[in-house]
C-alpha positions, 0 to 999 in steps of 0.5 A: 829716084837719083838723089840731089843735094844743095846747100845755101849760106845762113848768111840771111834774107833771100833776093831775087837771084837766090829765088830764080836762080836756084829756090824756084827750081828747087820747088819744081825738082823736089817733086822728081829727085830724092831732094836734101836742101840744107842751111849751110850754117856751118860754113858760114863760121868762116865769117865769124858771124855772132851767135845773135845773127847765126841763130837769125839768119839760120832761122829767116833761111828756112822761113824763105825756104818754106815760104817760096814752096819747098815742102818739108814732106817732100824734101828733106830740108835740114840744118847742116850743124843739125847733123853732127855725122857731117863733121865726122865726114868732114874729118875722115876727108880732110886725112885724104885732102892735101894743101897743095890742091886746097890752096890752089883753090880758085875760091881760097885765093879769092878769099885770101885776096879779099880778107888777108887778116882772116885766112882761117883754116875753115876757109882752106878745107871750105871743099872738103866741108862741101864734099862731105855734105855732098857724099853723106847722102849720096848725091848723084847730082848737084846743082851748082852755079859757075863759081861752085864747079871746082868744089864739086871736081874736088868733091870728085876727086876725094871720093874717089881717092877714098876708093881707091885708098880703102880699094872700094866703090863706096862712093859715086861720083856726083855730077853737075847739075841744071834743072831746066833748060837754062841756067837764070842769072840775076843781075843787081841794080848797081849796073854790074855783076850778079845780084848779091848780099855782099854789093851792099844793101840797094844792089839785091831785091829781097823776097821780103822786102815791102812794096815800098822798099822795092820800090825805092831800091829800083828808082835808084838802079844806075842807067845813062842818059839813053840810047843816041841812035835806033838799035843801039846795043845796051850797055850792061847796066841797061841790060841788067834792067832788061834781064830782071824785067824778063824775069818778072814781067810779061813778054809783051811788057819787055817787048814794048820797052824794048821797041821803046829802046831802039827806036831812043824813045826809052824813058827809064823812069817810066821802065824802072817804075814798071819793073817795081810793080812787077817784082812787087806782084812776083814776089807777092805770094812768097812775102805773104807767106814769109810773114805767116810762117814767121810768125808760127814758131811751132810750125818752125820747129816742127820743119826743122825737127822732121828734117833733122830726123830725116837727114841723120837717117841717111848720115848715120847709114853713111858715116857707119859704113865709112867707119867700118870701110877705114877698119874702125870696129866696136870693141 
């Protein structure tokens, strides 16, 4: 089977974007591909997270991973610090990756641009750690969103720098991926742009968060005062309510609101109160389940020690070669 790898920050609790954006995909390909899911925990340092809510967050990422269905004996699911070989990579890359091409990263000068006072160097070489984690097990294919594809293209570009420097065809060039017919985008409550962690609390639905809380969060998504005449386009704001109905009710539900819209008989309190009940019965099995697994550490440790031994097999199989291909020999 063609080999697939993707990562997720240890940046904490999953919402419903991660969920149908990407973890629910994951859940049906692991099945079909030769799968390494990873907790980018590593990554997340260029944030500075304190030890208390790296080891939490890394934790709750792989209960949620566990708990919308992705099957540790199936896949291999992985702690990327877990798998020191990755670091190694990561260095012999960084010696063939050059600062004129990180620097013009779309994604470092975005960072740049929101935290002046914290341009570290982890945030400069952020592809190369990408394309180590992508190159140790060979990924054919990668599923990445839009703001990812430079990173992969990079990642391109340093295997193949690497055979030709060492004049090999070790590495393979991984290839963008979309598993299913369409790629699903989320949007947040807040009226604009993709659900997220960063937009603050009441913009993401999180696969944990209770009936209540959900609730509350989509009572508060912004809307207007309604449609003025049948057949209206919507504004973004209304359509995001519409696209996350589409993600968690049934066709009819958001063909009645819809008829409900461009006739301007729309009552936004009546939709979003339907749109709660319906996130709260989609997330349901997954929140039951993030309560169990929770609460079972040595089911945790288990996972997360057969990943490990999983992962470090193809690494150290890699990073030996590697090692080898550069004319590093045992003495």
């Amino acid at each position: 089977m063609e080999t697939v790898v993707s990562g997720i920050r240890s940046t904490g609790k999953l919402h419903l974007g991660n969920y149908y954006g990407a973890v629910r995909s994951f859940v049906k390909m692991q099945h079909e591909y030769n799968c390494y899911f990873f907790i980018a925990d590593l990554h997340s340092l260029t944030t500075h997270p304190t030890p208390e809510d790296l080891y939490a967050n890394v934790r709750q990422v792989m209960v949620e991973y566990l708990a919308a269905g992705i099957d540790p004996e199936v896949a291999t699911i992985y702690i990327q610090s877990d798998v020191p070989e990755v670091v190694e990579l990561y260095l012999y890359l960084n010696m063939n990756a050059y600062m004129g091409e990180l620097e013009r990263a779309a994604s470092f000068k975005d960072k740049v641009r929101a935290n002046p006072d914290n341009v570290n160097a982890g945030l400069l070489t952020y592809p190369v750690l990408m394309a180590a984690d992508i190159l140790l097990h060979h990924a054919v294919k990668v599923p990445v969103g839009k703001d990812q594809e430079q990173h992969l293209e990079m990642t391109r570009t340093f295997a193949n720098r690497f055979n030709r420097l060492y004049k090999t065809d070790y590495f393979t060039e991984p290839h963008a991926f979309s598993f299913g017919k369409q790629l699903v985008k989320i949007p947040g409550l807040d009226g604009k742009g993709k659900m997220g962690k960063s937009e603050g609390e009441g913009n993401a639905v999180y696969l944990s968060d209770s009936p209540e809380i959900i609730r509350k969060k989509v009572m508060r998504a912004v809307t207007d005062s309604g449609p003025t005449t049948p057949n209206q386009p919507k504004p973004e704001a209304i359509q995001n309510l519409f696209t996350l109905m589409e993600a968690v009710s049934t066709p009819d539900t958001v063909a009645h609101f819809n008829e409900l819209y461009n006739t301007c008989q729309i009552r936004y309190g009546d939709l979003k109160k339907q749109l709660a009940e319906d996130m709260i019965a989609a997330t349901a099995p997954v929140r039951e389940r993030i309560h169990d697994i929770s609460n079972d550490n040595d089911y945790i440790s288990k996972v997360i020690r057969h990943g490990n031994e999983k992962a470090r097999e193809s690494a150290r199989k890699t990073v030996a070669e590697v090692r080898e291909i550069i004319g590093f020999k045992k003495f």
